[in-house]
C-alpha positions, 0 to 999 in steps of 0.5 A, a space after each residue: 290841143 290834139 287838133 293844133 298838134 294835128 295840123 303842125 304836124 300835117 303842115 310839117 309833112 307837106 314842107 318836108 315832102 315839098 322840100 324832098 321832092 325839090 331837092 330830087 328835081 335838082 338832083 335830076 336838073 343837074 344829071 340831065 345837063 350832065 347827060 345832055 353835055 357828055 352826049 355832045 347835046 344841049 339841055 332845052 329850056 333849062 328846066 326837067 319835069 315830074 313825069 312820075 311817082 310811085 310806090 314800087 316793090 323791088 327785092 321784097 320792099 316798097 321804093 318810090 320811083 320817080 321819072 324827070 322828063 327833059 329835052 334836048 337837042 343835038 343841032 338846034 332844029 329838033 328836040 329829043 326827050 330825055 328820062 331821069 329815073 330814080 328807084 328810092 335815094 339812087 339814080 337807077 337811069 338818064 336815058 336820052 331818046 335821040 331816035 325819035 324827035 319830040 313833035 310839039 302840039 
């Protein structure tokens, strides 16, 4: 019985995890485009990245920081990285890198 109740709630945690992580990733996707357009450039491959997750400690407590990577681009030839950071629940930074071009291995 214990051990039935064990696994719905580890099965319950994964879902909530997955849907919070999802609900970040969109929140990112849209703060990239909107980023990429006031910069009079164009969101790459419509699409942003987890790049990082971790525990980080601000002001005496313990936040999840979470960095969404991207690409965009001023002119069509070359593409530049973009950064989405979050520091718990608040968008801390959208940074797009325009100085140096992405080089793709």
């Amino acid at each position: 019985m214990i051990g039935n109740i064990l696994i719905l709630f580890i099965l319950a945690l994964i879902a909530y995890v997955w849907w919070q992580q999802d609900a970040f990733r969109r929140r990112a996707f849209g703060l990239a485009r909107e980023g990429a357009a006031r910069a009079g450039a164009r969101l790459l491959d419509d699409s942003v990245e987890l790049i990082r997750w971790r525990l980080r400690r601000v002001s005496g407590t313990w936040r999840v920081e979470r960095i969404y990577g991207f690409e965009v681009t001023a002119t069509g030839g070359e593409r530049f990285a973009g950064r989405v950071m979050f520091l718990g629940q608040r968008v801390s930074a959208v940074d797009l890198d325009f100085a140096v071009p992405v080089v793709l291995s």
